[in-house]
C-alpha positions as CSV (number, residue, x, y, z in Angstrom):
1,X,-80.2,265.6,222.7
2,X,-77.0,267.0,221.1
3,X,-74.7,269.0,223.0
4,X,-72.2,271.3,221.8
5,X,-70.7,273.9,224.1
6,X,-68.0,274.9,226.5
7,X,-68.2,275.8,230.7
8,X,-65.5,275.7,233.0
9,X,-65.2,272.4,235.5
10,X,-62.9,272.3,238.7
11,X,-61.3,275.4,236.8
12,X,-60.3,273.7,233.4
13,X,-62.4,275.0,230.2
14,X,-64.2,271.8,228.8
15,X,-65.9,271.6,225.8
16,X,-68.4,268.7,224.6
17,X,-69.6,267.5,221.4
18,X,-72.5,265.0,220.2
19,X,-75.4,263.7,222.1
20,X,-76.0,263.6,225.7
21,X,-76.0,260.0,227.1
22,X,-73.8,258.4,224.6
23,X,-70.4,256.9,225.4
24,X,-68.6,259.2,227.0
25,X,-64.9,260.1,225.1
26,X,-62.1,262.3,227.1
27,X,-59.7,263.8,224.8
28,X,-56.4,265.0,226.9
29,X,-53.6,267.1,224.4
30,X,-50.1,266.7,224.9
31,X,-47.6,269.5,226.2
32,X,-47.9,272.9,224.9
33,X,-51.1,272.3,223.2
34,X,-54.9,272.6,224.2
35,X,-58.2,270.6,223.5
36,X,-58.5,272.6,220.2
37,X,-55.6,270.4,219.0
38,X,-58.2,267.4,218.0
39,X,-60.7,270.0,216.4
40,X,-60.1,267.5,213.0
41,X,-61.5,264.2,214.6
42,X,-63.7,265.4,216.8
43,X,-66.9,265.6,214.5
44,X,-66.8,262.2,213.4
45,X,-66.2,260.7,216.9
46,X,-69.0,262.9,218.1
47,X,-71.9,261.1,215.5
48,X,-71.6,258.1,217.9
49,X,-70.0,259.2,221.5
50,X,-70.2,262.3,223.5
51,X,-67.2,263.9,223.3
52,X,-65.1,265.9,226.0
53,X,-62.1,267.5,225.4
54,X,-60.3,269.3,228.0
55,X,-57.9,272.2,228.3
56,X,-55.2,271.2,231.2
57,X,-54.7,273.4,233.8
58,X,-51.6,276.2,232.6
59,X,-52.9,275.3,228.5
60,X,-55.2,276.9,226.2
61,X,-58.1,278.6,228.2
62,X,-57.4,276.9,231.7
63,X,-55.5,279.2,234.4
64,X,-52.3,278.2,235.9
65,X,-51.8,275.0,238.3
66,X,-50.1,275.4,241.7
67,X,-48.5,271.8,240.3
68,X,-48.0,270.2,237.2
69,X,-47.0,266.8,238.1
70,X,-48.8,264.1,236.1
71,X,-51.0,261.9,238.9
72,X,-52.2,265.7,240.6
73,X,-53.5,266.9,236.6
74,X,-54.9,263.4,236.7
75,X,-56.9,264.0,240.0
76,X,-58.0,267.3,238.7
77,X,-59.1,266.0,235.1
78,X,-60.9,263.0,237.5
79,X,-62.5,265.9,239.7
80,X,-64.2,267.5,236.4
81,X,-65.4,264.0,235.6
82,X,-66.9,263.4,238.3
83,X,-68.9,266.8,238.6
84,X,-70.4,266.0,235.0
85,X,-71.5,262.4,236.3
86,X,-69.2,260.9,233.3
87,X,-68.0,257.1,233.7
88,X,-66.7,255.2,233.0
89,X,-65.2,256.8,230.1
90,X,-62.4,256.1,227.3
91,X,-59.6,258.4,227.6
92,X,-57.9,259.3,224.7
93,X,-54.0,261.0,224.7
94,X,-52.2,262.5,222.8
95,X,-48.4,262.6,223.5
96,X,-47.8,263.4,226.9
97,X,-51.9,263.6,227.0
98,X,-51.3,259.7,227.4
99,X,-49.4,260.1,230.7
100,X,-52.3,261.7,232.2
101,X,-54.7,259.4,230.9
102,X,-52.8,256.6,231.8
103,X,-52.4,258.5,235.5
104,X,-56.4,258.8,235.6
105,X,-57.0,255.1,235.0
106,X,-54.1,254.3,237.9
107,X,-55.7,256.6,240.1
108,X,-60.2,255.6,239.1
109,X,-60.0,252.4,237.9
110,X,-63.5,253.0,238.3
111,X,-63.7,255.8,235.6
112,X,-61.4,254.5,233.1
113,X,-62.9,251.7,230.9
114,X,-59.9,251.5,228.2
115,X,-57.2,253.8,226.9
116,X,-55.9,254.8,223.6
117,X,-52.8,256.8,223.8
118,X,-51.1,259.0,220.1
119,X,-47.7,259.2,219.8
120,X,-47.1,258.8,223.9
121,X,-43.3,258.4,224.1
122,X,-43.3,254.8,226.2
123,X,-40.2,255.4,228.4
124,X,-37.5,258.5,228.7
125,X,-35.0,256.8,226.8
126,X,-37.2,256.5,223.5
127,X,-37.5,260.5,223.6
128,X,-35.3,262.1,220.9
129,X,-34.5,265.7,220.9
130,X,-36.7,267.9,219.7
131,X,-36.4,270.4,216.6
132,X,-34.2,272.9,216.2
133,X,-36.9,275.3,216.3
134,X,-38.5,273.6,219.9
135,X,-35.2,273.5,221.5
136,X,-34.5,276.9,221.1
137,X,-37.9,278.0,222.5
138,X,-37.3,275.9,225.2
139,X,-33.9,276.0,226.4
140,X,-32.5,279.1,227.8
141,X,-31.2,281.4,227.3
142,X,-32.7,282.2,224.2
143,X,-35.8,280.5,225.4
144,X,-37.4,283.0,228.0
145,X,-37.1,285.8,225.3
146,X,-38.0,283.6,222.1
147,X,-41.5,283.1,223.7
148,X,-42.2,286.3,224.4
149,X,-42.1,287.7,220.8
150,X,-43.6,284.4,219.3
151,X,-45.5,285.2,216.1
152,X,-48.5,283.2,214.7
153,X,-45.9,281.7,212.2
154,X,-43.5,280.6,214.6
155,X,-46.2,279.3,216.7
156,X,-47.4,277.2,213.2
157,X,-43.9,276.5,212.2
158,X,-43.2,274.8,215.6
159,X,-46.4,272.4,214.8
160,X,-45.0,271.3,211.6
161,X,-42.0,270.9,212.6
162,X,-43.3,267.8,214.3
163,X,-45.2,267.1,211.3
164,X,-44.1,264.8,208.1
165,X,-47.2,265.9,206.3
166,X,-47.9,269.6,206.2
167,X,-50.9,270.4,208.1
168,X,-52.7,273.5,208.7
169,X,-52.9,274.8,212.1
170,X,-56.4,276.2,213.5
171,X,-56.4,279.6,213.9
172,X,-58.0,278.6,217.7
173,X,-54.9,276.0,218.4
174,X,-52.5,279.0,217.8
175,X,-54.8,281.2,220.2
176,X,-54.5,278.3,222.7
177,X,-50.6,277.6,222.0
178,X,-49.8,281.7,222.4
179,X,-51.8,281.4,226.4
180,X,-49.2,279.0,227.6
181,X,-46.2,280.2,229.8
182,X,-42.9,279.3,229.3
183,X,-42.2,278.3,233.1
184,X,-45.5,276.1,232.8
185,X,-44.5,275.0,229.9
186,X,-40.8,273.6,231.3
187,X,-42.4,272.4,234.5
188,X,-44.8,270.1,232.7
189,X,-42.1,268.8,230.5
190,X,-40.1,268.1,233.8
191,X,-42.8,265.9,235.5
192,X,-43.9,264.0,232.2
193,X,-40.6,262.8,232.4
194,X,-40.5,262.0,235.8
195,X,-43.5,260.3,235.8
196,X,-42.5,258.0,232.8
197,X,-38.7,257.6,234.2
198,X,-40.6,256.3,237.7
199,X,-42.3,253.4,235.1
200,X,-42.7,253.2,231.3
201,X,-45.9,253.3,230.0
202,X,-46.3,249.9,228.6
203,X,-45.6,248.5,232.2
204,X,-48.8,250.8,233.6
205,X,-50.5,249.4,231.1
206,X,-50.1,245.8,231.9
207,X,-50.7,246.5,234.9
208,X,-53.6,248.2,234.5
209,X,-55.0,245.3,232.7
210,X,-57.1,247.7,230.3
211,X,-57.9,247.3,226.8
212,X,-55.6,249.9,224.9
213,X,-54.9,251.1,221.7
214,X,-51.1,252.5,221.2
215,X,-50.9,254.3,217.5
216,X,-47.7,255.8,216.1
217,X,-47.0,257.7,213.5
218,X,-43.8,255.6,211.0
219,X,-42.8,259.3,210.7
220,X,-42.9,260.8,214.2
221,X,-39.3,262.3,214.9
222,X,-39.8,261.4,218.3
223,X,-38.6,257.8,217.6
224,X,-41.7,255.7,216.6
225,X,-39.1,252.8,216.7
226,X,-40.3,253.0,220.5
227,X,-43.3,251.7,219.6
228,X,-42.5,248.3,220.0
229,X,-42.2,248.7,223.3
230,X,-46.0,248.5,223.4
231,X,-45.6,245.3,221.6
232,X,-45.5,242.9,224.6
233,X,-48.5,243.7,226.3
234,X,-51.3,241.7,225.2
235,X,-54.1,244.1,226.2
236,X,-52.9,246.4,224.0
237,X,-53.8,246.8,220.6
238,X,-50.7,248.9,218.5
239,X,-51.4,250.5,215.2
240,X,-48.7,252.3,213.0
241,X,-49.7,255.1,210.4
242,X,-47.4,255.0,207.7
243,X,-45.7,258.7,206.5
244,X,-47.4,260.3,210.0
245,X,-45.3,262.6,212.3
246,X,-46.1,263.7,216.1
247,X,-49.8,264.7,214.9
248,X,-52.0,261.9,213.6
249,X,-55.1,264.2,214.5
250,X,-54.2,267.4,212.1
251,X,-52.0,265.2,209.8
252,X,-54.2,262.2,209.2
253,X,-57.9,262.9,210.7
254,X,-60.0,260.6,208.6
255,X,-57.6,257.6,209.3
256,X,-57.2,258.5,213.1
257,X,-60.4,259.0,213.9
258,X,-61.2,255.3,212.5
259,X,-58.7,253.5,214.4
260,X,-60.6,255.5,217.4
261,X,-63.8,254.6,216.4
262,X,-62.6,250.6,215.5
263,X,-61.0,250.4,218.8
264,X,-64.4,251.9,220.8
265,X,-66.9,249.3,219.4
266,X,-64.7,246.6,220.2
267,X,-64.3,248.1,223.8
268,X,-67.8,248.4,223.8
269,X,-69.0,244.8,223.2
C-alpha cells in the first residue's frame, strides 16, 4: 500500500513517501534546513523504498530541543525509528545531516544498514568560511537583527549562495528555513563541530565498518577538495558531481537521486 503523509514522532514532524514495507530510506537535512530540502529526489527514491524524511528537533516544523549536540539528535531521530518499527534502514545526510546519521549508526548498529552522506564536511579543518551573505546572518552583531527581518528573498539568496547552479527554492523549504531560531541555529553549528573536531568522519566510518557512499559536489564552496579524505576507507564508495555546489538534491536531482538509488541495490544484495 502507498503511503504518503506526515504525523509527529517523539516530537519531530516526519513525513513518508512510497509503499509500506519497502526498504526503509531516512533522509536527515543539514543545518538550517528541514526535510522539505530533498522534496526534488524524493519521488523517484519513493517508486522503490519507503521514504522518511525528518524535520530535526529546533528545524522546519519540529519544536525546539533542550540540546543540540549531535549523538542526543541521534538518540532522538533513533527513538522515532523505533516507534515506527523501521530497521534496519539507510540513512541518508545531507551536510551536517551526515553527522547525525553517522551518530545514529555509532549509537544502533542495529538500525543502520549503510550510509550515504552529501556534501558532509569530513573534519573541521576542511570547512571554509561561509558566504558573505551566511556570515553576516550568523555572526553578531548584525546577526541577531538580520534574522529577524529575513525576507523570502534573502532566505532564497542564502540557498544559492551555496549553489553553483541556480536552483529554485520550494516555497515549503523557505517556510521551513523562516521557523528556525537564530540561537538554535548557532548552537547546532557549535556541536556539529564539536562532534567532527572529537573525530573526522571518514575515521567513524571505518570504524563503523558500513557500506557508505560519500558524494561531493566539484563546485561546493565548502572545499570539495576534502573529499579525498573519504578516499582511504575501503567501505566507502566516493562519487564527485561535476559543476555542483553545497545542494546536489535542488541542483542536480535526477543525477543524485541515481547515485542513491545505484548505491541502495548494491547495499541491498
Amino acid at each position: 500500500m502507498d503511503i504518503d503523509g506526515s504525523t509527529h514522532v517523539r516530537g519531530m514532524r516526519v513525513v513518508h513517501h512510497g509503499r509500506r514495507g519497502a526498504p526503509p530510506l531516512v533522509l536527515i537535512h543539514g543545518s538550517g534546513a528541514a526535510g522539505s530540502s530533498w522534496g526534488p529526489v524524493a519521488p523517484p527514491l519513493a517508486r522503490r523504498h519507503h521514504v522518511v524524511r525528518i524535520d530535526l528537533p529546533g528545524h522546519g516544523q519540529s519544536p525546539p530541543a533542550a540540546s543540540y549536540d549531535v549523538p542526543g539528535q541521534a538518540a532522538v531521530v533513533a527513538a522515532a525509528l523505533d516507534d515506527l518499527a523501521l530497521g534496519p534502514v539507510t540513512a541518508v545526510g545531507h551536510s551536517s545531516g551526515g553527522y547525525i546519521a553517522t551518530a545514529l549508526a555509532e549509537r544502533r548498529p542495529d538500525l543502520v544498514g549503510a550510509l550515504a552522506l552529501i556534501s558532509s564536511g569530513p573534519s573541521p579543518d576542511a570547512l571554509l568560511p561561509q558566504p558573505a551573505l551566511l556570515r553576516a546572518l550568523i555572526a553578531p552583531p548584525l546577526g541577531p537583527l538580520l534574522w529577524r527581518v529575513r525576507s523570502d528573498a534573502m532566505l532564497r539568496r542564502g540557498v544559492n549562495a551555496v549553489c553553483r547552479r541556480p536552483v529554485s527554492v520550494p516555497d515549503d523549504l523557505v517556510d521551513d528555513v523562516r521557523g528556525i531560531g537564530y540561537r538554535t541555529f548557532r548552537t547546532v553549528l557549535r556541536r556539529n563541530t564539536e562532534y567532527i573536531a572529537e573525530r573526522s568522519v571518514p575515521a567513524r566510518l571505518g570504524a563503523l565498518g558500513l557500506p557508505a557512499l560519500v558524494v561531493f559536489g566539484t563546485a561546493d564552496p565548502r572545499d570539495p577538495d576534502a573529499v579525498r579524505l573519504y578516499d582511504t576507507e575501503s567501505s566507502t564508495r566516493v562519487e564527485r558531481l561535476d559543476g555542483v555546489g553545497h545542494f546536489p538534491m535542488l541542483e542536480a536531482p535526477e543525477e543524485t537521486g541515481e547515485l542513491l538509488l545505484r548505491f541502495l541495490a548494491a547495499a541491498d544484495r
